[in-house]
N, C-alpha and C positions, 0 to 999 in steps of 0.2 A: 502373485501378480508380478510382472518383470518391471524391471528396473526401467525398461526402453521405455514404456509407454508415453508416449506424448499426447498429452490434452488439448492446450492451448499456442505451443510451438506447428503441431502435427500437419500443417500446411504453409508455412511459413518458406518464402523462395520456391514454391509448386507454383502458387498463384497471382495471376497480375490483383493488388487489393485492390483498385479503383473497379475491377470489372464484378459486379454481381454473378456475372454469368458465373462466373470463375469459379465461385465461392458457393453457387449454389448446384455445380457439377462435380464437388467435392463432398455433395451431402450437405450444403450450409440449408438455416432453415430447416431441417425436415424434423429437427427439437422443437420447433414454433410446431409447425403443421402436428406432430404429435400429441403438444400441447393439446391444442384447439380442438382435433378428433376425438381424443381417447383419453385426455384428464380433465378434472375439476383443478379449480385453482387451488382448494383445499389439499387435494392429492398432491399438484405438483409442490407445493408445500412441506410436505410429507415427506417427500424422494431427499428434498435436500435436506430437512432434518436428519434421515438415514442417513445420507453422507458426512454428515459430520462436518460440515465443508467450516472450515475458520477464515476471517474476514485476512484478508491478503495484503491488508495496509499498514499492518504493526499489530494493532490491538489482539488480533486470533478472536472476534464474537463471535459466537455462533450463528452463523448467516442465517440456520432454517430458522430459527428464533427470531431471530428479528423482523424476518417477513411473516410469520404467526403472529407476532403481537397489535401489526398493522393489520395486515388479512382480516384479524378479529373485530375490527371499527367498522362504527358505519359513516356515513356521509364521503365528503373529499378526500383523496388520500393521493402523496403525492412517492414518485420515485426518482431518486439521484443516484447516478454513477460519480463518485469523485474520483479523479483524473487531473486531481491538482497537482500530485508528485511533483514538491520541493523540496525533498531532501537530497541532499548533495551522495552522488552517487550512486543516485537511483534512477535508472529510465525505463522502468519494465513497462511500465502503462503506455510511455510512449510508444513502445517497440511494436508493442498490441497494435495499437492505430497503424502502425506502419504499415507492419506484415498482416493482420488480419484486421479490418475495423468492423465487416459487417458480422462476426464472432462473438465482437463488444456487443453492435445494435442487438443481434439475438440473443444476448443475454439480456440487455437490458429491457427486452422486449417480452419475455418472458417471465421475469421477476416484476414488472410494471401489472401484468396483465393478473398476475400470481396475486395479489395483493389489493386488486380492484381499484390502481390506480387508472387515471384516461389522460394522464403530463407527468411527462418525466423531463427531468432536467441531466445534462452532461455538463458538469464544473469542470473546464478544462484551463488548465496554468496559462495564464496570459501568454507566455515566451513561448508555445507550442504554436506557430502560427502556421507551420505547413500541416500540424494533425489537425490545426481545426480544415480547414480547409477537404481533408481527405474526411473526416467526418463529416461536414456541410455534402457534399455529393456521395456519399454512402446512403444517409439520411435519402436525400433527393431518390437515389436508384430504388429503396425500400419501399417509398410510397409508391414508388410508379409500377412496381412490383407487387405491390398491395401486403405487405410484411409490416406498413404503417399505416396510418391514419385512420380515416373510418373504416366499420366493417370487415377485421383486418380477415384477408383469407376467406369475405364471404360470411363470416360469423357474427357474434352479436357483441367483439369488442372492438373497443376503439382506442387509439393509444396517438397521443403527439410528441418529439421528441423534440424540447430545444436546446440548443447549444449556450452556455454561458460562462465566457471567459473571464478568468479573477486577472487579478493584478501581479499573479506570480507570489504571492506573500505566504511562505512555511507555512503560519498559522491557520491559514483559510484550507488545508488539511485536517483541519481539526471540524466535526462536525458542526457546533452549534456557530462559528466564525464562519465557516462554510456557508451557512444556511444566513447568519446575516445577511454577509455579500451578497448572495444571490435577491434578498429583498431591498436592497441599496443602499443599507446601514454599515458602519466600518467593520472592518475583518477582525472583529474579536470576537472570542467566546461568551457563550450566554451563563449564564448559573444554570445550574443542572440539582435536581430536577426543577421542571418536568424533563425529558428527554425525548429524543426528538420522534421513536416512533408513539410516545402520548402528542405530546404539541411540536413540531416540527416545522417547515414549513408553511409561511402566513398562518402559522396555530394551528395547521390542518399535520394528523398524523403521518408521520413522513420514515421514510426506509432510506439511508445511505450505503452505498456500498461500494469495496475498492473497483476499480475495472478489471482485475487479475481475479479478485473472484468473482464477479461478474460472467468472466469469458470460461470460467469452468462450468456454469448451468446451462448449457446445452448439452455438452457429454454427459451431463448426471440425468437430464431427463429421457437421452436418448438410449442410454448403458443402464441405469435404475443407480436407486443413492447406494444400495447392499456393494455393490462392484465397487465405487469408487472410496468406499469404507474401507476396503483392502487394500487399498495403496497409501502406501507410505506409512506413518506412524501411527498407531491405535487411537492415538488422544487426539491429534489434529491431522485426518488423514491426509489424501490427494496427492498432487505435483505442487512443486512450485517454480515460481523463475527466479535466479537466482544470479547475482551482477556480482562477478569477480574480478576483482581488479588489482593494482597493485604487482610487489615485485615474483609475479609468478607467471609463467609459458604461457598460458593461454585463460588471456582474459575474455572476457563477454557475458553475455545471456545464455543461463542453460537453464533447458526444462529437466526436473529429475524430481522424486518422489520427497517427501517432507522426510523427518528422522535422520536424516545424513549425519556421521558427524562432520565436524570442522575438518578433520583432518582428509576424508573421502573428497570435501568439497575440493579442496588444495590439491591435494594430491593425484587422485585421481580424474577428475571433471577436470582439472585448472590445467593440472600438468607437472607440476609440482613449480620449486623454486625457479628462479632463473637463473643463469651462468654463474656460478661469481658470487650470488646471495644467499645470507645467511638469513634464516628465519625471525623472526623477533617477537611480533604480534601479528593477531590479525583482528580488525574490527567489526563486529556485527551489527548489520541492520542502518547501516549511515553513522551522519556526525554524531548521532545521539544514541550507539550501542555502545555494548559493552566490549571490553579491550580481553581476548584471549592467547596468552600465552602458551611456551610449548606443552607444558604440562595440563593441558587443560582444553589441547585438539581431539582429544577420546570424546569430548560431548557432543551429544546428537540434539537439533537442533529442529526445533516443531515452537508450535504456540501457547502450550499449555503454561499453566500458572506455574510447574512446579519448575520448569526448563531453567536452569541456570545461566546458560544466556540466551537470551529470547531471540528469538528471529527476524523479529521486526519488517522491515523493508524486504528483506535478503540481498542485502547487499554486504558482500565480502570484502573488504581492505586488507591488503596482506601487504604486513610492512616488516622490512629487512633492516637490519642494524645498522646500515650504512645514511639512514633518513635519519634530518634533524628531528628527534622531537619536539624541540620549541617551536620550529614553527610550525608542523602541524597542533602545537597546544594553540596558537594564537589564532591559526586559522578557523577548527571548530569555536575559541570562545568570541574572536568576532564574526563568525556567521551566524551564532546565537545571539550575540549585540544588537547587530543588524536586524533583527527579523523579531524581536522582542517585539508586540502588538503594542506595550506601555498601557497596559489596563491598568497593574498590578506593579504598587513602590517596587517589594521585594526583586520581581524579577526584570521591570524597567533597570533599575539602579544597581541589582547585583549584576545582573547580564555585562553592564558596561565596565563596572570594577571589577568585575573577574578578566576581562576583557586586559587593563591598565597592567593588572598584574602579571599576566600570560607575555606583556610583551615587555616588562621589566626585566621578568624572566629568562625570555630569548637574548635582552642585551644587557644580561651579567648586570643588572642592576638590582635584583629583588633583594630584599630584607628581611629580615627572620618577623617583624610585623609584618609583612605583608605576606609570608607564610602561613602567621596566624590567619591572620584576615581572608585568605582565601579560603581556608577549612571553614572559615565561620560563613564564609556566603554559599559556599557549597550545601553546608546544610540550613541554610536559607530558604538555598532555590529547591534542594529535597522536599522540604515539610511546610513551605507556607504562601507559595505561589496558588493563584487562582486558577491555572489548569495546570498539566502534565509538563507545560513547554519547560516549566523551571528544572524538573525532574532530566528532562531532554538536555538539556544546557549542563546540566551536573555530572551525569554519568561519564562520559569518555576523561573528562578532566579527573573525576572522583578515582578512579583506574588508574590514569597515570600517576598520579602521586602515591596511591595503596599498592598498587604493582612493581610499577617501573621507579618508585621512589624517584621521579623526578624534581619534587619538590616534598 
């Protein structure tokens, strides 16, 4: 399968995105209209099983899975795109909305209908106010187009989509915080189990999923899942998008197959270094990946449990010798301060004394105690935070001090 193939870039600057026309003179929709003629929701179920497709928001679930385990219920069942992306140096969801949104609706349109949902919800990050906006009139054109609401296409489903903006908070990225908010309760995480495709949604079984994977189920139901099982790495196949940034030629958004390693992405996609700089690290996945070194650009870079740095987000940091590290130490541990939900002492309270420390640190004031004391909150926020966010807060800081010996 080649390298070139673009998925979800593959019309990106052909098309005005406000115009439906646009999008449906390019083939948009005719994954719906396939849908609806010639599968069962059980089938199209199926296809993305085949594909293998892993959830494009960090975690790598297995997508076809998670819409089989709803699929399977009966009564209410509900579907969310999350399109919260708050992590710092990640805008791929955005970019979506930008350059294709009606790509998003017929994913999300497909996977609602896939599942026997008739309301899906779009969680979009509060500070996104020009994509809600381009979504509000996507939405509008769908209906009027009859791609929503009742009877879509003539048939015998029916699908409404609403728009629901959070407050911008990291945490409301996390599923059951997610689904809070959405019911008008504060943006923290639930106890788990049950999990949200059993109770979800007002208790009703509910399917979340990122909008990057999302905007890949029209090419899987139009190509079949076998094809796009061939692209990119055995274990988590596909494309992905992938936000480069940092001291290297050419940064942005690229679509390119999963499996890369670190050093292809830099080197070849990026452009390599820039004039003058020398390599140092580079970070994976946002604030909250992992820190790799030169020796350690050979790794290739998918979802799977055994990936030694996970891919997370995909987003690339490539940082050069000549950047302080203190202050990016202070900047990830206070934007994990900052964004701590405060459900949970361990990570309320470590979050902000790692925080104290980080900027002790920066001005030549830390103490061989507070040395201690950081390795102790560190593995704190590792082993006994009530969700992931502690683990998120610990890693890039956990690196630098095991790597870069900065403390």
């Amino acid at each position: 399968m080649s390298d070139n193939i673009k998925i979800i870039t593959s019309h990106w600057d052909k098309i005005d995105p406000l115009r439906i026309e646009d999008y449906v003179e390019v083939g948009g929709y005719e994954a719906l209209k396939k849908f609806l003629d010639y599968m069962t929701p059980k089938e199209a179920v199926a296809e993305i099983k085949t594909a293998k497709l892993a959830g494009r928001g960090g975690a790598g679930f297995p997508t076809g899975e998670k819409l089989e385990m709803v699929a399977s219920k009966r009564g209410r069942r509900y579907f969310i795109c999350n399109l919260d992306e708050s992590e710092p140096g990640t805008y791929k969801d955005r970019m979506i909305v930008d350059k294709s949104p009606h790509l998003l609706l017929e994913g999300v349109v497909i996977s609602s209908l896939a599942i026997g949902a008739e309301e899906a919800y779009i969680y979009i990050n509060g500070n996104y106010k020009k994509q809600l906006e381009i979504l509000e009139t996507a939405i509008a054109s769908a209906k009027q187009y009859n791609f929503l609401g009742q009877h879509i296409l003539h048939s015998e489903h029916n699908l409404e989509i609403k728009l629901f903006s959070g407050a911008g908070a990291y945490i409301c990225g996390e599923e059951t915080a997610l689904i809070n908010s959405i019911e008008g309760n504060r943006g923290e995480p639930k106890v788990r189990p049950p999990y949200p495709p059993q109770q979800g949604l007002f208790g009703k079984p509910t399917v979340i999923n990122n909008a990057e994977t999302i905007s890949s189920i029209p090419w899987i139901i139009l190509n079949g899942g076998k094809k796009y099982s061939q692209i990119g790495s055995s274990c988590s196949p596909g494309t992905k998008l992938y936000i480069l940034s940092g001291s290297i030629e050419n940064g942005g958004i690229f679509e390119a197959p999963t499996g890369l390693s670190i050093k292809d992405l830099i080197y070849n996609i990026g452009g390599g270094m820039q004039k003058g700089k020398d390599f140092w690290f580079a970070q994976i996945g946002g604030a909250c990946g992992r820190l790799a070194l030169e020796g350690e650009l050979k790794t290739n870079l998918d979802f799977s449990r055994n990936c030694e740095c996970p891919l997370g987000s995909g987003s690339i940091l490539v940082v050069d010798k000549s950047v302080n590290i203190h202050d990016l130490l202070v900047s990830w541990a206070g934007f994990f301060a900052r964004e701590s939900c405060g459900k949970c002492v361990p990570c309320r309270e470590g979050t902000f004394r790692l925080y104290e420390i980080m900027k002790r640190l920066r001005d030549g004031e830390i103490s061989d105690r507070d040395k201690i004391a950081a390795k102790d909150i560190l593995w704190t926020l590792e082993n006994t935070t009530f969700c992931p966010f502690g683990k998120f807060a610990a890693t890039a800081i956990r690196d630098s001090s095991e790597k870069l010996k900065v403390f």
